[in-house]
TORMAR-991666 format. One record per residue: x negated, y negated, z negated of N, C-alpha, C in turn. Coordinates in steps of 0.1 Angstrom, whole numbers. Layout:
# residues N
@n_x = X; n_y = Y; n_z = Z; ca_x = X; ca_y = Y; ca_z = Z; c_x = X; c_y = Y; c_z = Z .
...
# end
This chain:
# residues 187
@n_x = 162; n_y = -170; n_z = -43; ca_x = 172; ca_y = -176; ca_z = -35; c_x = 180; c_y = -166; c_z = -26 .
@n_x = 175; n_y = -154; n_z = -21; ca_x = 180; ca_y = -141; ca_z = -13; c_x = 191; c_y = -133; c_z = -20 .
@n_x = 186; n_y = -137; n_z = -34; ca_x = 197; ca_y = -128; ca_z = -42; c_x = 201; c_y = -113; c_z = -39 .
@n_x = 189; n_y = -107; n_z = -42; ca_x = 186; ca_y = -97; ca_z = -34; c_x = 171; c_y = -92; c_z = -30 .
@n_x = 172; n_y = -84; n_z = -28; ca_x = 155; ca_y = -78; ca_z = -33; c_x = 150; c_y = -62; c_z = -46 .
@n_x = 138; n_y = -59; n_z = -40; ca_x = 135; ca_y = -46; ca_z = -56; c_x = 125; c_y = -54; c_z = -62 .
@n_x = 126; n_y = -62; n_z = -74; ca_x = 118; ca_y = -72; ca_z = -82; c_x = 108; c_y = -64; c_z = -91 .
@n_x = 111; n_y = -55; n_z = -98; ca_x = 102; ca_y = -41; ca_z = -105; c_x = 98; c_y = -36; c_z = -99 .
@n_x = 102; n_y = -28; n_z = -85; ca_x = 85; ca_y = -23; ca_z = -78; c_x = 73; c_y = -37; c_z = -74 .
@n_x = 81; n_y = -46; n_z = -74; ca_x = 72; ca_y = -57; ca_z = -67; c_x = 57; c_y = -63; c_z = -80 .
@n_x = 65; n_y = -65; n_z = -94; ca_x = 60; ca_y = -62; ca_z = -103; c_x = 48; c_y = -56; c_z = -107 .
@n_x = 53; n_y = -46; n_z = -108; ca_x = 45; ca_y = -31; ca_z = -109; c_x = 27; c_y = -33; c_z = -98 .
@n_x = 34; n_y = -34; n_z = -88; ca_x = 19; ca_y = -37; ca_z = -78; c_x = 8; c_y = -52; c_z = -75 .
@n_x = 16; n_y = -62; n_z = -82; ca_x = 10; ca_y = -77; ca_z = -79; c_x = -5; c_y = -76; c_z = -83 .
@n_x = -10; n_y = -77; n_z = -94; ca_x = -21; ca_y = -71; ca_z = -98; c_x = -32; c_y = -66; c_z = -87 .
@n_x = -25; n_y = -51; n_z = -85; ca_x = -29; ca_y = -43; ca_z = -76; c_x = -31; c_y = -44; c_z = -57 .
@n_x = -23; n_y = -54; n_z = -52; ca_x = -25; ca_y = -65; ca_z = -44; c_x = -37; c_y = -70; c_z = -49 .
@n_x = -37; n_y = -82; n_z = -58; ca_x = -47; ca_y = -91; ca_z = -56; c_x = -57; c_y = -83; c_z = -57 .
@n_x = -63; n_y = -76; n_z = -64; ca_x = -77; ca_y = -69; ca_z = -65; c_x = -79; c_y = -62; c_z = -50 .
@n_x = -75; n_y = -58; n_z = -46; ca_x = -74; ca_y = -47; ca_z = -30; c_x = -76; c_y = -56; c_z = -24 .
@n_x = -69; n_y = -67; n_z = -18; ca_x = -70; ca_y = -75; ca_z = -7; c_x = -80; c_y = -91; c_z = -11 .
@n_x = -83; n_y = -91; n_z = -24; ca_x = -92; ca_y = -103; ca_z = -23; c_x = -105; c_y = -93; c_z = -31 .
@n_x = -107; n_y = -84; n_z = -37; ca_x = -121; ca_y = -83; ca_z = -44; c_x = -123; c_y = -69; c_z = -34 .
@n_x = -116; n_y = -60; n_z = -30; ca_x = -119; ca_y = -48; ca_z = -23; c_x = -122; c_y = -49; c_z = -7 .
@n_x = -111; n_y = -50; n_z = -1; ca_x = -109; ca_y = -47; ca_z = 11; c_x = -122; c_y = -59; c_z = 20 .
@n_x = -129; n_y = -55; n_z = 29; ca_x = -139; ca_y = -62; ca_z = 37; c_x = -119; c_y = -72; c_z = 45 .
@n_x = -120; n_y = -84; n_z = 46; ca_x = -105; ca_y = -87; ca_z = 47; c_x = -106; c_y = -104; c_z = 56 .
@n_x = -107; n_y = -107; n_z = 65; ca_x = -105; ca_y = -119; ca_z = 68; c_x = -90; c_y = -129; c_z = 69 .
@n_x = -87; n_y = -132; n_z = 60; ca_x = -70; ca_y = -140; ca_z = 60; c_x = -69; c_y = -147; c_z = 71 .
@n_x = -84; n_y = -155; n_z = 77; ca_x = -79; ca_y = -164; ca_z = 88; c_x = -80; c_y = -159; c_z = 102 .
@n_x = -84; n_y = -144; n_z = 100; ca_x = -86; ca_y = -138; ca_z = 110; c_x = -81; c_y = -126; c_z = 110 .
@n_x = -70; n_y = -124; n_z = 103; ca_x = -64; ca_y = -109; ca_z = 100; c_x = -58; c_y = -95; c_z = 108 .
@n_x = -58; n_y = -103; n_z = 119; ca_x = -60; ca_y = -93; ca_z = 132; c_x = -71; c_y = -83; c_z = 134 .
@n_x = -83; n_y = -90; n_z = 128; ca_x = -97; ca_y = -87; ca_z = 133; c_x = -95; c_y = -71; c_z = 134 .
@n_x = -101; n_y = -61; n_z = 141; ca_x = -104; ca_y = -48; ca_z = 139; c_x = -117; c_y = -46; c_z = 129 .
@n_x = -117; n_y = -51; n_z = 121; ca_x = -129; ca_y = -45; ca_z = 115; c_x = -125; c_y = -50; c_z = 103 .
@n_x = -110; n_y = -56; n_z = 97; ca_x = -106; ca_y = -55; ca_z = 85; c_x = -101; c_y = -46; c_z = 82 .
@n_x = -104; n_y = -43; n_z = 67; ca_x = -98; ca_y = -30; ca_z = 61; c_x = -83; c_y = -28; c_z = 62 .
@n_x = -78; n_y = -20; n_z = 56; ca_x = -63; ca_y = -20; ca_z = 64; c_x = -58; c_y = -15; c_z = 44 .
@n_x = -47; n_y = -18; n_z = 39; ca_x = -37; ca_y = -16; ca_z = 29; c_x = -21; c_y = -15; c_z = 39 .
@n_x = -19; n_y = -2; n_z = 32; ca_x = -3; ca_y = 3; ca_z = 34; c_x = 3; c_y = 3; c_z = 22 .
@n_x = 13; n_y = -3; n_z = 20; ca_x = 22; ca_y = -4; ca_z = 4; c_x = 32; c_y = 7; c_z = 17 .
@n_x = 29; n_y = 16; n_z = 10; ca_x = 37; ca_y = 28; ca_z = 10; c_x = 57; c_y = 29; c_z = 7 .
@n_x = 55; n_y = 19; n_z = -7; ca_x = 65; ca_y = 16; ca_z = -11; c_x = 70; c_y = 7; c_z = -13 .
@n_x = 80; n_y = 7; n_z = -1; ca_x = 80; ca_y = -6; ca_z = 13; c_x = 96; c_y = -14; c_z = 0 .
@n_x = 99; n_y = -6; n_z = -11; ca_x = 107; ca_y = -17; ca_z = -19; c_x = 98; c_y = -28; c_z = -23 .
@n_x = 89; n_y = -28; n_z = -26; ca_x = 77; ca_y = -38; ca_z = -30; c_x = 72; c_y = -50; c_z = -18 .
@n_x = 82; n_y = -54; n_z = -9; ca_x = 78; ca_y = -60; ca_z = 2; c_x = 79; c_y = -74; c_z = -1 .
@n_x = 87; n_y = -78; n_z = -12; ca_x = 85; ca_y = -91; ca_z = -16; c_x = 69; c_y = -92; c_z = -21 .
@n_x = 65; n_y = -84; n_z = -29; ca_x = 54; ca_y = -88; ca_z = -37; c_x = 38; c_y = -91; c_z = -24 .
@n_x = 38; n_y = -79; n_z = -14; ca_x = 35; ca_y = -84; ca_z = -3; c_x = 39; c_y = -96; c_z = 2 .
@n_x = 48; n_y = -103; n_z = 2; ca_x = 45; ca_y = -114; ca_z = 11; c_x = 44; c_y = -126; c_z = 3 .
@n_x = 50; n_y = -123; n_z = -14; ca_x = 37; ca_y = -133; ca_z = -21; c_x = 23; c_y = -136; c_z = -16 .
@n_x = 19; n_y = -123; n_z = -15; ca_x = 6; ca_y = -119; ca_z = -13; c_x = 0; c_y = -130; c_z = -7 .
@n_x = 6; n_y = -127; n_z = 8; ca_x = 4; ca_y = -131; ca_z = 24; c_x = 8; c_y = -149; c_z = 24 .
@n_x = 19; n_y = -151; n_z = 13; ca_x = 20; ca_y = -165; ca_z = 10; c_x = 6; c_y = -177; c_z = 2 .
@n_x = 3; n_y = -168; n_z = -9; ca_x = -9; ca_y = -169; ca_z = -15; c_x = -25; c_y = -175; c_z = -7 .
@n_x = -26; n_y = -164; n_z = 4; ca_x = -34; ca_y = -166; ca_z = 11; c_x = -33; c_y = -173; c_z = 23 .
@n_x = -25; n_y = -180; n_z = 23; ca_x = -23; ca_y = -186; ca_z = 36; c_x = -20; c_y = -180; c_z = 51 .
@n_x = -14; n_y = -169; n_z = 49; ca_x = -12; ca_y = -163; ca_z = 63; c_x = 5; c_y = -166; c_z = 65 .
@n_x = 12; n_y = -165; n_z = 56; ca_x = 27; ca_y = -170; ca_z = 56; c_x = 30; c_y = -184; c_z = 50 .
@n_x = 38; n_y = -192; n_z = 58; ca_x = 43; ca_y = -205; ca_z = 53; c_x = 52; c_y = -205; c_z = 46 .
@n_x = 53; n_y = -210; n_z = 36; ca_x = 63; ca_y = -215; ca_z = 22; c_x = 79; c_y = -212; c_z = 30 .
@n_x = 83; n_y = -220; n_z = 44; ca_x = 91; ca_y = -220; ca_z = 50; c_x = 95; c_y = -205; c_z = 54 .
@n_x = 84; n_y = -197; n_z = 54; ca_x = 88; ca_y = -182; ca_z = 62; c_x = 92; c_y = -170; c_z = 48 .
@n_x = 83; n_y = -178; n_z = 37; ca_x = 83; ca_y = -171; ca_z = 25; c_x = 96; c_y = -170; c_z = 19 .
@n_x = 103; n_y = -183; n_z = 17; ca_x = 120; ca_y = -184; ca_z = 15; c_x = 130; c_y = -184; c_z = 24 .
@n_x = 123; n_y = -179; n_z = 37; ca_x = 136; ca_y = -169; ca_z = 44; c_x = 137; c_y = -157; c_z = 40 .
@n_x = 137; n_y = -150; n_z = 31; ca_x = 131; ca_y = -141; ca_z = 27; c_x = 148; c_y = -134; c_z = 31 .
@n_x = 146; n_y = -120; n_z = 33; ca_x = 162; ca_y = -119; ca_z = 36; c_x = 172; c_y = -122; c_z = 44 .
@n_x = 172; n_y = -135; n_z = 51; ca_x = 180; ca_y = -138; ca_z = 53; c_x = 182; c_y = -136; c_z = 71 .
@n_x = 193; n_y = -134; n_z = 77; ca_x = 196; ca_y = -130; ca_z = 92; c_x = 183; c_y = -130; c_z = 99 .
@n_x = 175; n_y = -141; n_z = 102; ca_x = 173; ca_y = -145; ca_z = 115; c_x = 153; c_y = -145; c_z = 109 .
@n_x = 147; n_y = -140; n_z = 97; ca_x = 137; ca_y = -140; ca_z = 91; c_x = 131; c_y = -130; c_z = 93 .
@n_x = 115; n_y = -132; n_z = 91; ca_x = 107; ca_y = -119; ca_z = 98; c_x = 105; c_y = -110; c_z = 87 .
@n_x = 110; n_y = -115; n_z = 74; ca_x = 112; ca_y = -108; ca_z = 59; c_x = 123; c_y = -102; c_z = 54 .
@n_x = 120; n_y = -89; n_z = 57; ca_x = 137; ca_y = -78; ca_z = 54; c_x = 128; c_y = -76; c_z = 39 .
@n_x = 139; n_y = -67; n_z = 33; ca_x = 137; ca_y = -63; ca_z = 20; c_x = 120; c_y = -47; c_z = 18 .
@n_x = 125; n_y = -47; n_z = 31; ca_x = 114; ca_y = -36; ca_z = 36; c_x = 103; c_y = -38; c_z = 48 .
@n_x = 92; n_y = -36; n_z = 42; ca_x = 80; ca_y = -46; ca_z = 55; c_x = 81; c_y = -40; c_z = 70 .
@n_x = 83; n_y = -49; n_z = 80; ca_x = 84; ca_y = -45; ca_z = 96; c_x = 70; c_y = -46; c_z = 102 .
@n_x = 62; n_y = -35; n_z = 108; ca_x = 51; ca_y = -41; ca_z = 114; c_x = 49; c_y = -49; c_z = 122 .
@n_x = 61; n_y = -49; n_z = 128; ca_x = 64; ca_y = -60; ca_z = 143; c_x = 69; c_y = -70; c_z = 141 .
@n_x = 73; n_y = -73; n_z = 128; ca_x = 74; ca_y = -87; ca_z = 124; c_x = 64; c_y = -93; c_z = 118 .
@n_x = 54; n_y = -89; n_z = 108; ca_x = 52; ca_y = -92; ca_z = 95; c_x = 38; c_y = -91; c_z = 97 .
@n_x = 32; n_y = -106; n_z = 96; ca_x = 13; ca_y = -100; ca_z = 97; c_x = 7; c_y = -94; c_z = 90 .
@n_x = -8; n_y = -92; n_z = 95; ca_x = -10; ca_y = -76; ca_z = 83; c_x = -3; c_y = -65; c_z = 77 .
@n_x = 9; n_y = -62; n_z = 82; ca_x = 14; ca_y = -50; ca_z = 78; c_x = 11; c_y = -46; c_z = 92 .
@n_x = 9; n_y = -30; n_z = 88; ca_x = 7; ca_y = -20; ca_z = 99; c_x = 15; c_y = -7; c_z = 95 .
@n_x = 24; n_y = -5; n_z = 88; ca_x = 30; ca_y = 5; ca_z = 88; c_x = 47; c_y = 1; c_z = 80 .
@n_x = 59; n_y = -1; n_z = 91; ca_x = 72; ca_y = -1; ca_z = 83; c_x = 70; c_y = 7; c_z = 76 .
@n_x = 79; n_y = 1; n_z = 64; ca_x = 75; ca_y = 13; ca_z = 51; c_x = 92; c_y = 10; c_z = 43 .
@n_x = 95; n_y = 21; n_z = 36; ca_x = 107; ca_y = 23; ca_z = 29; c_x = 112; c_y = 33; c_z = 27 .
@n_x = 112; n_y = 42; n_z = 36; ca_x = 112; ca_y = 58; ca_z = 37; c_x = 100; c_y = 60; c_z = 29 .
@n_x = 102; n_y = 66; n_z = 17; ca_x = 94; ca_y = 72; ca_z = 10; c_x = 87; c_y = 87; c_z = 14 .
@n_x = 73; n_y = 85; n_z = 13; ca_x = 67; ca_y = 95; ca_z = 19; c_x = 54; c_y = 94; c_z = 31 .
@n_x = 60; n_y = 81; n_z = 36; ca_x = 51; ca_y = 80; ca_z = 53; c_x = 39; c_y = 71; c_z = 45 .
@n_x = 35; n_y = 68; n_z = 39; ca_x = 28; ca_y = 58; ca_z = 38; c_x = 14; c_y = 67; c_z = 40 .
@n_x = 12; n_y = 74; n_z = 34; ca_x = 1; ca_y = 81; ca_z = 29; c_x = -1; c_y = 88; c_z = 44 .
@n_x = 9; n_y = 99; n_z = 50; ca_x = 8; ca_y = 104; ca_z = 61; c_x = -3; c_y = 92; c_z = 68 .
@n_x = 6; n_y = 80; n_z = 69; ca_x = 2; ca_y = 74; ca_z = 80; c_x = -16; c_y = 65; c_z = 79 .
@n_x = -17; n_y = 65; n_z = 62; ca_x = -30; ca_y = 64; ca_z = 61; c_x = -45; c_y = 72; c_z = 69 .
@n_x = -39; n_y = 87; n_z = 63; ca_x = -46; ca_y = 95; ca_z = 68; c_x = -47; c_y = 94; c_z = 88 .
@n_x = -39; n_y = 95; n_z = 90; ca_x = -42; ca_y = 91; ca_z = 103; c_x = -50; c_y = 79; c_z = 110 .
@n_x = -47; n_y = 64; n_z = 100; ca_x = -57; ca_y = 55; ca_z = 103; c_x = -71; c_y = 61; c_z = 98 .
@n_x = -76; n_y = 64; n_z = 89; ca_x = -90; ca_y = 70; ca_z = 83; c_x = -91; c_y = 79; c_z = 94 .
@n_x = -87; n_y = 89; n_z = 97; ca_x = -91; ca_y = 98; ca_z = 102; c_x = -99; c_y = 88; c_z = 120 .
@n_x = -88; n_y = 82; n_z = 124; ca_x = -92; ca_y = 73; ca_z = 139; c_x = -103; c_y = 68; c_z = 133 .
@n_x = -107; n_y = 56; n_z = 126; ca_x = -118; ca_y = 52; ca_z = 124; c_x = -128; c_y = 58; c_z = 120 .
@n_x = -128; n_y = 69; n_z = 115; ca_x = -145; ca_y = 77; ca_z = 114; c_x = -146; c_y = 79; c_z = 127 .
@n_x = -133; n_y = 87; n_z = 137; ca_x = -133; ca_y = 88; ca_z = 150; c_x = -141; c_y = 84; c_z = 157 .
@n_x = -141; n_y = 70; n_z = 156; ca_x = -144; ca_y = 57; ca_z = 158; c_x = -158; c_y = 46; c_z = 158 .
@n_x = -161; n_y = 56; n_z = 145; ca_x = -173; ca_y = 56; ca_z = 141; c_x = -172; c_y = 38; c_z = 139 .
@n_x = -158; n_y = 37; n_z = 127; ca_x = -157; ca_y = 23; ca_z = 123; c_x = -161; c_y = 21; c_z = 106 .
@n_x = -161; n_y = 11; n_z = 99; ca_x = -169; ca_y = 15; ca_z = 87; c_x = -153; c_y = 9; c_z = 82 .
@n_x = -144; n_y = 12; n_z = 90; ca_x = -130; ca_y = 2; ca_z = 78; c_x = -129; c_y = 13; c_z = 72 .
@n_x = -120; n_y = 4; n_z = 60; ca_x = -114; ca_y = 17; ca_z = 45; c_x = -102; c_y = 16; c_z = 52 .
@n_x = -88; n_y = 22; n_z = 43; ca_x = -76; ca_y = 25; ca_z = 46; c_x = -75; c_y = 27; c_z = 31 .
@n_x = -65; n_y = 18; n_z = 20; ca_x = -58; ca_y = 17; ca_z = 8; c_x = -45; c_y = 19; c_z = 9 .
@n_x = -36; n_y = 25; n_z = 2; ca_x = -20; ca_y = 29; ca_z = 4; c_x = -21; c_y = 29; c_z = -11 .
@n_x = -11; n_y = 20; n_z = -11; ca_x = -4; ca_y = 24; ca_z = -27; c_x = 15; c_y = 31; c_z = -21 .
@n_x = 13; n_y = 39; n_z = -32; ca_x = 23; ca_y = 47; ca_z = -32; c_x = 32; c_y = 46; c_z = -47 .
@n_x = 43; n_y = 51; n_z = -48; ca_x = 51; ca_y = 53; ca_z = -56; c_x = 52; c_y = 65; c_z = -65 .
@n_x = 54; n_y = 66; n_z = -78; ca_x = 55; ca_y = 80; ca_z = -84; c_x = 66; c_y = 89; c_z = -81 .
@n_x = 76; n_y = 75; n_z = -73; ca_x = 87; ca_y = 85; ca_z = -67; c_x = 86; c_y = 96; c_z = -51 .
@n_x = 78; n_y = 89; n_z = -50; ca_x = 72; ca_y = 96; ca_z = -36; c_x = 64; c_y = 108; c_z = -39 .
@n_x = 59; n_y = 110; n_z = -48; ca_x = 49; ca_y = 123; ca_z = -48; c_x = 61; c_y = 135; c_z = -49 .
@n_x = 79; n_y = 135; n_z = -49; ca_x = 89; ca_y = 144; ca_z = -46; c_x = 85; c_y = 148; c_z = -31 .
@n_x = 82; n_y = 144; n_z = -22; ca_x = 81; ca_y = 146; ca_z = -7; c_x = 72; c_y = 153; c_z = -6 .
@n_x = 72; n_y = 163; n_z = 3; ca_x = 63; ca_y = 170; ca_z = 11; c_x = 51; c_y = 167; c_z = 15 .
@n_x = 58; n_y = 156; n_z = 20; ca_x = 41; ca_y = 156; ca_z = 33; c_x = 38; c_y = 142; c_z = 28 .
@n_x = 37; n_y = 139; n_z = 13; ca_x = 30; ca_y = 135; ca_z = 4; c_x = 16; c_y = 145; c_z = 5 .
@n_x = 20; n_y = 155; n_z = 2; ca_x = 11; ca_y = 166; ca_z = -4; c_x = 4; c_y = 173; c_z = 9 .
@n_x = 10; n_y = 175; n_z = 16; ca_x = 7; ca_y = 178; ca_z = 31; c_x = -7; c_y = 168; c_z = 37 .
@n_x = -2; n_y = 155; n_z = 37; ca_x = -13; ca_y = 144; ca_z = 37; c_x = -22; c_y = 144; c_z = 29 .
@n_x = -23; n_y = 147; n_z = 14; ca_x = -34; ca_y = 148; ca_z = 5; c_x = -40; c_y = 159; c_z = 12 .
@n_x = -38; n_y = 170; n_z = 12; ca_x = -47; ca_y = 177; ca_z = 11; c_x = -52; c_y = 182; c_z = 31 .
@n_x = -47; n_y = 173; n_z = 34; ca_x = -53; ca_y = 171; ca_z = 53; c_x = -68; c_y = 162; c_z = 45 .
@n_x = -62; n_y = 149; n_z = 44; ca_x = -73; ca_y = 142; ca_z = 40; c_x = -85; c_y = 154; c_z = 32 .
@n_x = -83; n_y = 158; n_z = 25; ca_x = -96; ca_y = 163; ca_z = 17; c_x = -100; c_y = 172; c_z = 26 .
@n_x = -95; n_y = 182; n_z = 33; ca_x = -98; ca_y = 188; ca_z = 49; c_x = -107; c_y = 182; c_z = 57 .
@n_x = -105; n_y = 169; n_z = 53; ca_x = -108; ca_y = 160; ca_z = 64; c_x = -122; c_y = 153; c_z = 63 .
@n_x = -128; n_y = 152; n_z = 50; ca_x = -130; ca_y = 147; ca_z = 39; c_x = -126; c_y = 129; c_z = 44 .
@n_x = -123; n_y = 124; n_z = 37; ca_x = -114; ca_y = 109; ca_z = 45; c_x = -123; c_y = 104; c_z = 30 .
@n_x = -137; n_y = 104; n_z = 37; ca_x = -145; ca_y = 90; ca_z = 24; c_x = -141; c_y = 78; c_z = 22 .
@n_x = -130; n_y = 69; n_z = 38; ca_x = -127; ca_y = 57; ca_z = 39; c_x = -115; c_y = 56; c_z = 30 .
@n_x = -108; n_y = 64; n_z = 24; ca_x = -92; ca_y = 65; ca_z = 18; c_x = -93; c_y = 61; c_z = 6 .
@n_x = -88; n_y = 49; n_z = 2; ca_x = -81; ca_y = 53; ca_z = -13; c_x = -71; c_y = 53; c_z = -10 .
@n_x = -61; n_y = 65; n_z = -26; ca_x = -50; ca_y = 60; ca_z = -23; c_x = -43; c_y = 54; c_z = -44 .
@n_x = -35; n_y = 45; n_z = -42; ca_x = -35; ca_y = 43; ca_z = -52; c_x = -17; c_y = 47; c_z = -58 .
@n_x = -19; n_y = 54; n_z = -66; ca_x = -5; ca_y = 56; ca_z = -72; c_x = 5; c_y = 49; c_z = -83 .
@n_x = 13; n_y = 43; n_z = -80; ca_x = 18; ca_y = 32; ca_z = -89; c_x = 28; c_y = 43; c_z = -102 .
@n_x = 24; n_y = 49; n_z = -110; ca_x = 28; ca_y = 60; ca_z = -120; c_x = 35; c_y = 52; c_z = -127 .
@n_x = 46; n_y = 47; n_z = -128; ca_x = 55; ca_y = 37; ca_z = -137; c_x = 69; c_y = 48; c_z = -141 .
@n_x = 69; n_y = 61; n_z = -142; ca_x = 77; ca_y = 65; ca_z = -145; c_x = 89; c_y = 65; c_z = -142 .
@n_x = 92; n_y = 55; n_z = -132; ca_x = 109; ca_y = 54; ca_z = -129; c_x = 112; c_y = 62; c_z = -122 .
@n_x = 104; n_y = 71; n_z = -115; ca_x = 111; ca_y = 84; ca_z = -109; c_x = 107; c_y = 94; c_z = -108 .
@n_x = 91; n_y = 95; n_z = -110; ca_x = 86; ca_y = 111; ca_z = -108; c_x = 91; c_y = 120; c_z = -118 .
@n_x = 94; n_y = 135; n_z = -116; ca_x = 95; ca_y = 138; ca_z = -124; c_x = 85; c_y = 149; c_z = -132 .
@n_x = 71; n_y = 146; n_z = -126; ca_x = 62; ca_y = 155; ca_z = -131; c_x = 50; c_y = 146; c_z = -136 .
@n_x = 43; n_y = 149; n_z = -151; ca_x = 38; ca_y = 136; ca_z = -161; c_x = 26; c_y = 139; c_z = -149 .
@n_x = 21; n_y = 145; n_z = -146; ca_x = 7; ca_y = 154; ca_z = -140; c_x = 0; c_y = 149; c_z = -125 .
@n_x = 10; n_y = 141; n_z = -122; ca_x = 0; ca_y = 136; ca_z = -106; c_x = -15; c_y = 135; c_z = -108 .
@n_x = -19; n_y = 132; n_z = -115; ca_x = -35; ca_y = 129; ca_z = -117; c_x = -40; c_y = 146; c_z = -113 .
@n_x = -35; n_y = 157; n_z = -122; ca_x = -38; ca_y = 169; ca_z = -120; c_x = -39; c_y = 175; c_z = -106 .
@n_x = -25; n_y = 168; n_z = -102; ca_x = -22; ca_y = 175; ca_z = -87; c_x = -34; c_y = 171; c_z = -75 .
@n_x = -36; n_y = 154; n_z = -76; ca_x = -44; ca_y = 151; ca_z = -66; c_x = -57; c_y = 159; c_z = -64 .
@n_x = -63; n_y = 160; n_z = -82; ca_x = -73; ca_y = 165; ca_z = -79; c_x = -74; c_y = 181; c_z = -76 .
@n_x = -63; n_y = 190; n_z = -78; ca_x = -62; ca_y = 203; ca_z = -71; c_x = -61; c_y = 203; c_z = -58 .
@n_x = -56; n_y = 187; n_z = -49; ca_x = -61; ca_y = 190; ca_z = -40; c_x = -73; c_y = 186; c_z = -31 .
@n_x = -82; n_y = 185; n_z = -48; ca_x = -95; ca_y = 183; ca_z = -37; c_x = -102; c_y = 163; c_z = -37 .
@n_x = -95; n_y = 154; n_z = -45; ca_x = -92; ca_y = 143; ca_z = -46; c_x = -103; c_y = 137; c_z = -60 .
@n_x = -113; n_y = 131; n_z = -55; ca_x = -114; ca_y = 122; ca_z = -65; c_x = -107; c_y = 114; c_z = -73 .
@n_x = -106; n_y = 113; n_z = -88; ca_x = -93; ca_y = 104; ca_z = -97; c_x = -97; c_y = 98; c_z = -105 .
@n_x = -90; n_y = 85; n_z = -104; ca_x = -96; ca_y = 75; ca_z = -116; c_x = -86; c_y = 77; c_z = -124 .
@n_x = -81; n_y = 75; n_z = -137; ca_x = -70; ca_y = 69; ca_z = -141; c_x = -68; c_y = 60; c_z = -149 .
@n_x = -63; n_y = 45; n_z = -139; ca_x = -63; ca_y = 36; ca_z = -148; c_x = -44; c_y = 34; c_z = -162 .
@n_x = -47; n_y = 36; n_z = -173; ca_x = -35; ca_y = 31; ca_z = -183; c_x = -29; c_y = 23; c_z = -180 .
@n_x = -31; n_y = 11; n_z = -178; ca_x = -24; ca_y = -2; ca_z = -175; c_x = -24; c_y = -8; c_z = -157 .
@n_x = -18; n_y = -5; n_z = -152; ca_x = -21; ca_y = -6; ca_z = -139; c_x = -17; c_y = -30; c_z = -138 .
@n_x = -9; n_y = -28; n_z = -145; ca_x = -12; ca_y = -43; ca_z = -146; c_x = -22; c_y = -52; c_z = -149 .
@n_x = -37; n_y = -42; n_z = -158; ca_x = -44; ca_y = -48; ca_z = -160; c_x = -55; c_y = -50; c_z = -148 .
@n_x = -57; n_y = -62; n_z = -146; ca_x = -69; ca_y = -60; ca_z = -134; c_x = -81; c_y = -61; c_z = -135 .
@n_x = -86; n_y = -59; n_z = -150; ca_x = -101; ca_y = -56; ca_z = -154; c_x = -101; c_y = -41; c_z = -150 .
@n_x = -88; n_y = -34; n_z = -160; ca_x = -90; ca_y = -19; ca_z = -156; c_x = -88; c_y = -16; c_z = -144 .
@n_x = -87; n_y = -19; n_z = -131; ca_x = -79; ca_y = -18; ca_z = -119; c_x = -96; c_y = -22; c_z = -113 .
@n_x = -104; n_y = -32; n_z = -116; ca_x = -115; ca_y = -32; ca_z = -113; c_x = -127; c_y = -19; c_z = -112 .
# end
């Protein structure tokens, strides 16, 4: 109805949503404030429709807030606001911050001596940025046991085949799932 929106990055991560936030993340919907839920950053804040599916799904957004989506006066821009938007903790769109800003939640909660994780899915187009790489390899500095990060490798813009290679040179545990749509493999 917004006519308007990125509908293929949204795609690309639905899947990867539901497994993170209903079989992974320690996650209370009716309490999603809580400090002691895990925390997900979609890094790649074009995918902010498929988030608030998400958030509609579980009952934290109303149908009514869900098809404002867009529009003037709605707490749903094309790109997630943390000050609008529950459960999001990091505006995201600028490609690049997502990951930075992971590492810095992980890092406070060991701080913290908290047992949350910290999930970021990212973009293949984002691994062009610096402090993409800058943040990987703090994290493994760091050792950041609470981090995953997940990379949505769909081709449409990286232009090196090899991310899997790179994370682990810096130090990164790697899965590699083939079908990132499948959520047996994603399991």
């Amino acid at each position: 109805t917004a006519k308007q929106g990125h509908l293929s990055p949204c795609f690309s991560i639905v899947e990867m949503l539901n497994v993170i936030y209903k079989e992974e993340m320690v996650f209370d919907a009716e309490n999603y404030d809580d400090e002691n839920n895990d925390t997900c950053i979609v890094s790649k804040g074009h995918a902010g429709l498929a988030i608030y599916a998400l958030l509609l799904d579980m009952g934290i957004l109303s149908e009514e807030e869900f098809f404002s989506f867009a529009k003037f006066d709605s707490i749903l821009g094309e790109h997630p606001d943390r000050n609008k938007v529950p459960t999001v903790k990091a505006s995201t769109g600028s490609l690049g911050h997502g990951l930075p800003i992971a590492v810095g939640m992980a890092t406070g909660y060991i701080s913290k001596k908290m047992r949350n994780r910290v999930f970021v899915i990212m973009g293949d187009g984002e691994a062009n940025e610096g402090a993409v790489w800058e943040a990987a390899l703090m994290a493994d500095r760091l050792n950041l046991y609470n981090l995953v990060c997940i990379v949505d490798n769909n081709h449409s813009e990286s232009f090196s085949p090899y991310l899997a290679d790179k994370f682990k040179a810096f130090g990164w545990d790697v899965t590699v799932v083939d079908d990132g749509n499948n959520v047996n493999a994603l399991r």
